[in-house]
Every structure is written in structure tokens, then in C-alpha cells.
C-alpha positions in Angstrom: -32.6 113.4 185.9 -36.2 113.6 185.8 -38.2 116.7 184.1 -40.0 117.3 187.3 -36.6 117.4 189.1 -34.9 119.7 186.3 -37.9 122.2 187.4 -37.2 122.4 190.7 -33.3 122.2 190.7 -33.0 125.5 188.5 -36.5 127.0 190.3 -34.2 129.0 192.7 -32.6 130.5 190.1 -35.9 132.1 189.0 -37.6 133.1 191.8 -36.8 137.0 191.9 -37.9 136.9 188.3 -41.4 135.4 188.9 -43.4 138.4 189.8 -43.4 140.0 187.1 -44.0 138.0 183.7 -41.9 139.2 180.4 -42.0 138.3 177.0 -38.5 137.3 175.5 -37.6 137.8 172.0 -34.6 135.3 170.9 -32.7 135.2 167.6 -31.0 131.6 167.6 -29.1 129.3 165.1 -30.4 126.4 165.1 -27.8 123.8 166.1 -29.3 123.8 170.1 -33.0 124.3 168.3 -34.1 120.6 170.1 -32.9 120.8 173.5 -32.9 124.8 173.7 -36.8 124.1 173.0 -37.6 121.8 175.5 -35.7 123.5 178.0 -37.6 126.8 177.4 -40.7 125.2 178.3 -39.8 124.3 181.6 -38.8 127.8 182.0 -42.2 129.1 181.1 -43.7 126.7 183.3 -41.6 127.4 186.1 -41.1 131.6 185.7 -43.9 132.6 183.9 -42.4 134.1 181.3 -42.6 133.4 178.1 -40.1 133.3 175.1 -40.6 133.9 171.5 -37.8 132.3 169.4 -36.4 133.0 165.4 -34.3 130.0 164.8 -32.5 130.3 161.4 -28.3 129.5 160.4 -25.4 131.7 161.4 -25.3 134.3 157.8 -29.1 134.9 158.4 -28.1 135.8 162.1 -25.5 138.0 161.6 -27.5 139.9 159.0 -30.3 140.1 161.0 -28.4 142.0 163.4 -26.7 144.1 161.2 -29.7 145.2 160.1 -30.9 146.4 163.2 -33.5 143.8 164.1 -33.6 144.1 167.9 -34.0 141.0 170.3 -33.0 140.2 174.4 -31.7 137.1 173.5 -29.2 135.7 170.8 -28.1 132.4 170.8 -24.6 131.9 168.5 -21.7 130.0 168.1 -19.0 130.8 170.8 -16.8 132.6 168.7 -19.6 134.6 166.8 -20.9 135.8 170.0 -17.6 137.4 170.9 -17.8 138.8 167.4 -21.4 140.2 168.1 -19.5 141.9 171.5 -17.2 143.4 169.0 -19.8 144.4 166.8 -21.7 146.4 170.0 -24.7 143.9 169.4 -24.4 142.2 172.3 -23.4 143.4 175.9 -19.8 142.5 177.1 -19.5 140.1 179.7 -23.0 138.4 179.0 -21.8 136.1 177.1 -22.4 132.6 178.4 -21.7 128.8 177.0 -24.2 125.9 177.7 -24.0 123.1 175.0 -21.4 121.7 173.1 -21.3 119.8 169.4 -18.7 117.8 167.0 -19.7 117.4 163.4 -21.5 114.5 162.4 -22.0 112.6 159.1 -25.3 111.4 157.8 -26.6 109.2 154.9 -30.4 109.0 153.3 -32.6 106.8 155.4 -32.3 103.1 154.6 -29.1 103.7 152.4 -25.9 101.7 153.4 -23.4 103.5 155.7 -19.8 104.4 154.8 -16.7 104.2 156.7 -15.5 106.6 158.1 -13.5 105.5 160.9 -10.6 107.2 160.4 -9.0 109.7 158.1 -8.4 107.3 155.4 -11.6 105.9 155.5 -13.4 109.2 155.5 -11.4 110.4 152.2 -12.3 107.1 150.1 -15.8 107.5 151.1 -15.6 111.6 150.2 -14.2 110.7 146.3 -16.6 107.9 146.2 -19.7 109.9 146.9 -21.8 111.1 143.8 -22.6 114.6 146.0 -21.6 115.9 149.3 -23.6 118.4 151.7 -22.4 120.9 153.8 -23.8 124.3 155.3 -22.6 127.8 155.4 -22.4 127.6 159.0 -19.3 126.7 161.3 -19.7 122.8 160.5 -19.7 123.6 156.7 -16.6 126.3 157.4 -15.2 123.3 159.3 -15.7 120.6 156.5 -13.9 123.1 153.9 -10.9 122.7 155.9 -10.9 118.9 156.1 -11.3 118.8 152.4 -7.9 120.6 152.3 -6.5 118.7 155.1 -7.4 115.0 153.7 -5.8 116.3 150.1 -8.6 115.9 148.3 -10.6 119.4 147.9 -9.9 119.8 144.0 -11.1 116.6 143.1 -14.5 116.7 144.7 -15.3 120.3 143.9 -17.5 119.2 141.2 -19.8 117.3 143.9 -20.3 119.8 146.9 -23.6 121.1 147.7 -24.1 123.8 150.0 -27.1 124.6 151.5 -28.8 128.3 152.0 -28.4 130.3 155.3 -31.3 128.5 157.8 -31.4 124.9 155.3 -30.2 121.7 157.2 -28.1 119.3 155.1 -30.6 117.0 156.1 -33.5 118.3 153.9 -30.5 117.8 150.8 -29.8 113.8 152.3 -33.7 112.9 152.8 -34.2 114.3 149.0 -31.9 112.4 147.4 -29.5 115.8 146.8 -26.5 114.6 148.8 -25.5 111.1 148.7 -23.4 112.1 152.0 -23.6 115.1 154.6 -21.7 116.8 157.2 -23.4 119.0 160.0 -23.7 119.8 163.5 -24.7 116.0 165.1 -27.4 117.6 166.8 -28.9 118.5 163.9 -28.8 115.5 162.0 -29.5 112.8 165.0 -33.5 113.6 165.0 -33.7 115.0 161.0 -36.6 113.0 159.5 -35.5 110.9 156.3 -31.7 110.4 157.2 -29.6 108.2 159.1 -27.1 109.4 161.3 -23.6 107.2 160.6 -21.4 109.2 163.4 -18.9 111.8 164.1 -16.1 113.2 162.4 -12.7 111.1 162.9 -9.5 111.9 165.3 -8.0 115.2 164.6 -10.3 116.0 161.8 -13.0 116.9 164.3 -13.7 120.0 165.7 -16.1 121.1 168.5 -18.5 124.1 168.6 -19.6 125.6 171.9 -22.8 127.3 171.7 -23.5 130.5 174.0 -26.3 132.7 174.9 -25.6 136.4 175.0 -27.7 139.9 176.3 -28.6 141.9 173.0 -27.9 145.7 173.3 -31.3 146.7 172.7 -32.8 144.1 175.3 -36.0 145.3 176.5 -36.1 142.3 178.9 -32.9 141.8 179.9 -33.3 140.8 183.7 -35.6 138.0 182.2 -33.3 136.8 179.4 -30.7 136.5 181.6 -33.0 134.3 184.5 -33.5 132.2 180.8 -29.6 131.8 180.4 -29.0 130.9 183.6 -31.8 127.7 183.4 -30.4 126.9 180.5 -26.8 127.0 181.1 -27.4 125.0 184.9 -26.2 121.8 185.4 -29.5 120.3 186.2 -30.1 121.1 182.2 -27.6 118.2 181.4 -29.6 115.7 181.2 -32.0 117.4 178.4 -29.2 118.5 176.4 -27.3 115.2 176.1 -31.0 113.8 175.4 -30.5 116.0 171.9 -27.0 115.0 170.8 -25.4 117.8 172.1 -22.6 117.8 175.5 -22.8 120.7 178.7 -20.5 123.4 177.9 
């Protein structure tokens, strides 16, 4: 679908927001970063609002909000959303899911890809690799598990590399500091310096849903919530495919 068609497909969705222009604040991880970006644009162009966003990882997040930092918007994994509910940072029954993401594996630009077609193949290729990346995030939570699953989790303790809080594995793969990395696939397909080799195998996969929620201390909450609704509609597909990333 074309972007001119996007605009006017979610359009009627915004309309009682339009009179009065609002300036959203967001706290986001940074998985959806790509499509989430071009997506808000067409929302300022069609609403008139406009939306400041802090994109960082999933520790930084969570302590931001424990700390009392305020927003409308925060954009979280799934299950970290509900946890936010919990927590009484964000409003029950707000919670809404618009993209979708398996893990992906990626090797430094140029360099040879491994196999990783199936379980097998993806634990010969972990014990052969001189370093490994992985985040703190749900993918590198994820990746901890498979470690265990494939058998092999003491023997390549010595080579893991995780990143900081808000660091993509990426920035480790372009330098040189991970022969091999695992993250989000929509944050490795456009990362600068890498080469995305494809998605976690079989069972050993595991798929993240990624959902917008209503902060407590929204101070523009009937406008965050005409932003979740663009976002989530199905005429945002095409946009968020275009990124690496599936509708929820």
C-alpha cells in the first residue's frame, strides 16, 4: 500500500483529534525504532500533532520509569508492558500490540555467513565463533536460553559479549567485537556494517510482540492514544513489514 494511501486509510481515525494539536512524549525500546519512525510522521502530517520520542533498550526503560520520569507514551515488549500495568506505570487496559519480531543472527559486513539452518548447525557455528553478541534485552534473555537448550552454554562462556542497556549488537559486529550476533531482526536488517544471515531455527526461536501503552502520568493521553491507534491499524502493515518486523 502506498504512503499516500496509509494517510488516508487511518485519517478517520484521527479526525476528532485534529483540532487541537498536542505534543507527545514517548519512551520506546528500540526494536520498532524504524517503522515506529516512519509511521509517526505520517501521523504528524495527518493530525497535527507532534511526537517527541526517547528510544533506548528495555533495563534503561524500566529504570527510567522507576524513577519517575513521566511520558504519555511507552512503547515495550508485550510482557513488560503488562509488567508496567502491574507496576501502576501504565493504565490498565491500554495496552495495545502492533508489530511482531523473531531473533535474527548477523555477521560483520563482507564476512562469510554460517549455517545456521537448523539446531545442529547453529551449535557448530556458536563453538566455532571466536566472540558472540547478545543484548540485555528480551532477544539476549532469549539467546541465554538456547545456549542452555543446544548444550553448549559452559563451553562458550568465555566468548559472550553483552552489550549495555540502549547498545545494538550491531555496533559490536560492524567493530569487529563479535564474530557473530543475535538480536531483534529488525534491528539488525538496516544496521550499517553488518550482514544479516537470518532467523533463529525451528523451535529455538522465539517471537516478541511489541505494544504501546497509556503512561499514568499522561498529560496527552487522548492524543497518544489517536497515535496508537495509527500505528496499530492495518493500513500500517505495509510500513512495518517494510522494516523487518510482522503486524501483531
Amino acid at each position: 500500500m502506498k504512503t499516500t494511501s496509509i494517510i488516508a486509510a487511518a485519517s478517520a481515525l484521527l479526525i476528532s483529534s485534529m483540532g487541537n494539536a498536542a505534543e507527545i512524549k514517548a519512551l520506546s525500546i528500540q526494536a520498532p525504532q524504524e517503522a515506529y519512525l516512519e509511521l509517526v510522521a505520517q501521523f504528524e502530517k495527518t493530525s497535527g500533532h507532534k511526537v517527541t520520542t526517547a528510544f533506548t533498550g528495555t533495563v534503561n526503560v524500566q529504570k527510567r520509569l522507576a524513577d519517575g520520569e513521566s511520558y504519555d507514551l511507552i512503547i515495550m515488549a508485550g510482557p513488560a508492558i503488562d509488567n508496567q500495568i502491574k507496576l501502576g506505570k501504565a493504565v490498565a487496559g491500554s495496552r495495545v500490540d502492533f508489530a511482531k519480531s523473531g531473533i535474527g543472527v548477523a555477521v560483520r559486513k563482507g564476512a562469510a555467513k554460517p549455517d545456521i539452518s537448523s539446531a545442529d548447525a547453529l551449535k557448530k557455528t556458536l563453538l566455532a565463533a571466536k566472540s558472540i553478541g547478545y543484548t540485555t534485552g528480551p532477544s539476549g534473555i532469549h539467546m541465554l536460553s538456547v545456549f542452555e537448550k543446544l548444550g553448549i552454554a559452559g563451553q562458550i562462556k568465555g566468548t559472550l559479549k553483552q552489550t549495555p542497556s540502549g547498545v545494538f549488537v550491531g555496533t559490536l559486529i560492524a567493530s569487529g567485537d563479535a564474530e557473530v550476533g543475535f538480536q531483534q531482526i529488525s534491528e539488525l536488517v538496516h544496521f550499517a556494517g553488518i550482514d544479516y544471515v537470518g532467523p533463529l531455527p525451528g523451535d529455538l526461536q522465539r517471537i516478541t510482540v511489541f505494544s504501546a501503552a497509556i503512561h499514568t502520568g499522561a498529560k496527552q493521553g487522548d492524543a497518544a492514544k489517536a497515535l496508537v491507534q495509527f500505528i496499530s491499524a492495518p493500513a500500517a502493515a505495509s510500513v512495518i513489514r517494510k522494516h523487518g518486523l510482522d503486524p501483531a
